[in-house]
N, C-alpha and C positions, 0 to 999 in steps of 0.2 A: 518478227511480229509486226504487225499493222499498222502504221500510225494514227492515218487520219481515221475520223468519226465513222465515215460511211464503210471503211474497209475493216472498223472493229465489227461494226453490225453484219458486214457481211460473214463476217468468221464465224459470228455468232449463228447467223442462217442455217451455214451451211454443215456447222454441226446437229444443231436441231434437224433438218433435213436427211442428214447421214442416215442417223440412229431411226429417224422415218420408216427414211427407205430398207433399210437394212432389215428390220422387221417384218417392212410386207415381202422381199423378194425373201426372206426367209419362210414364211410362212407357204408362201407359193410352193418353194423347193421340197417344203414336210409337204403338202397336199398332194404335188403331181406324183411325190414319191408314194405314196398311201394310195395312190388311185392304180399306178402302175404294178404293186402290189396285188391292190383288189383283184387288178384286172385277170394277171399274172396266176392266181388263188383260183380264179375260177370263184371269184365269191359273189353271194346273193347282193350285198348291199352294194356291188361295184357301183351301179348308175348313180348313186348317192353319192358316194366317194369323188366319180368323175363330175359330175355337178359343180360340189364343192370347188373342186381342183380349177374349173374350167371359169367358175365364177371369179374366181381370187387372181387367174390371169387375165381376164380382163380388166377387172378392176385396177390391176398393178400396171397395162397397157395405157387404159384411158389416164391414170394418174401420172405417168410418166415414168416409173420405176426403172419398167423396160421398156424399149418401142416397140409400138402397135403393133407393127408389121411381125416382131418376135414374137409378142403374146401371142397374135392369130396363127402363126407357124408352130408353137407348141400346142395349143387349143387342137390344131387338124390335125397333127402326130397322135395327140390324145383319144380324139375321138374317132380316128383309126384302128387304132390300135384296141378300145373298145367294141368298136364295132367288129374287130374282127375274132375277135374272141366271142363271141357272141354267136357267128357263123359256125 
């Protein structure tokens, strides 16, 4: 366990932060999975679904969840993968 002052605070952060993050890349993994779905379904409301999905990975990017660079590599898979279904 911690001793000094700043390394209790930190423990404290980084649990506050965990339970953060763990949320939004949760929510990302039900979204991309729901759009991959849609996509998959052949369903009308796909573009909404990928929208979503595409919103919440960059959101999760810029915020640091995951890196940039990952969010925009799943973001082009997605919207691929959209577009090609669609063809």
């Amino acid at each position: 366990m911690a001793n000094h002052p700043s390394a209790i605070k930190r423990a404290r952060q980084n649990i506050k932060r965990r339970a953060r993050n763990k949320h939004v890349a949760q929510t990302c993994r039900t979204l991309v999975k729901k759009a991959r779905e849609a996509i998959d379904g052949k369903d009308a409301a796909a573009a909404d679904t990928v929208a979503s999905a595409v919103q919440s990975l960059s959101a999760a990017g810029s915020k640091g969840v995951i890196h940039k660079r990952q969010a925009s590599r799943r973001i082009s898979r997605l919207m691929k993968a959209a577009h090609a279904a669609k063809a």
